[in-house]
N, C-alpha and C positions, 0 to 999 in steps of 0.2 A: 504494500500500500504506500503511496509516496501522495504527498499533499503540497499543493500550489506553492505553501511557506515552506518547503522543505524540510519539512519534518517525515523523518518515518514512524512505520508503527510502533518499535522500540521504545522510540524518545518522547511521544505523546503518549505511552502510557507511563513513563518513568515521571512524566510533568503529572499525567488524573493521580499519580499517587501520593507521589511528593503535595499535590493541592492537598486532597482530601485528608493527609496525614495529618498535617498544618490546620486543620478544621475545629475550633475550642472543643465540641461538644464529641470527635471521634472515639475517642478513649471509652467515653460513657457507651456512645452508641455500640460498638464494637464489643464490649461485656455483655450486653444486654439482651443484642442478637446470641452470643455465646448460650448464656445462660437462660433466657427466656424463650426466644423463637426459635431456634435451630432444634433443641431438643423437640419442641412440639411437633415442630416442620420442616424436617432436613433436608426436602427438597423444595422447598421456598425457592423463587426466581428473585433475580436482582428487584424486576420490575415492582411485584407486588409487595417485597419489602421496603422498598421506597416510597409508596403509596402504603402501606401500614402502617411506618414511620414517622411521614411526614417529613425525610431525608433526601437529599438527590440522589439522582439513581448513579452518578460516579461514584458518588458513597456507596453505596450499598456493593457496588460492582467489587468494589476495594475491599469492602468488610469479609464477603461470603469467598473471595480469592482469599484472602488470609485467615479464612477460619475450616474451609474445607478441605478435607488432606489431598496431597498433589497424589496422581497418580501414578503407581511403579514406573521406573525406566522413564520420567521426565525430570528433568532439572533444573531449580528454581537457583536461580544466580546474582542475588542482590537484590537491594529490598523492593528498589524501582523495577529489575527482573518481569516481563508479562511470563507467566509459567504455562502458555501452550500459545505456539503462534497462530496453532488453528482456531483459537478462536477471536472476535471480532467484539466490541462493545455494543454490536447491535444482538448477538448470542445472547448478552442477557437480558435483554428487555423484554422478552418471548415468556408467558405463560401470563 
């Protein structure tokens, strides 16, 4: 994916992360999904917990990547790192 400002997909998602990290209320949000919502509903979409939240869906997109376990034989390499190239930001707005 290459975009008109010259960014590729690597480095816009290393910026939704580094944003969303930087966000006052992430820390909270990010336990709350942990402990609250994921055990109820472990396959919750980014979409709808954004909309049950009342959070952006770049949040939420962030949260449920860093709270889901990666799977075998992928390699997450830094914190900015997207851990699967195949998927897209629009993957998770779907359900």
């Amino acid at each position: 994916m290459s975009t008109p400002s010259g960014y590729d997909a690597a480095a816009l998602w290393a910026i939704l992360t580094e944003t969303v990290q930087a966000l006052p209320m992430y820390k909270f949000h990010k336990r709350y999904v942990e402990r609250s919502i994921l055990p109820e509903k472990p396959q919750i979409s980014a979409k709808e917990m954004a909309l049950l939240m009342g959070i952006p869906l770049g949040e939420a997109v962030i949260i449920l990547e860093e709270l889901r376990p990666t799977p075998k034989g992928q390699v997450v390499t830094g914190l900015g790192a997207k851990p699967s190239a195949a998927k897209s930001l629009l993957d998770y707005s779907s359900g």
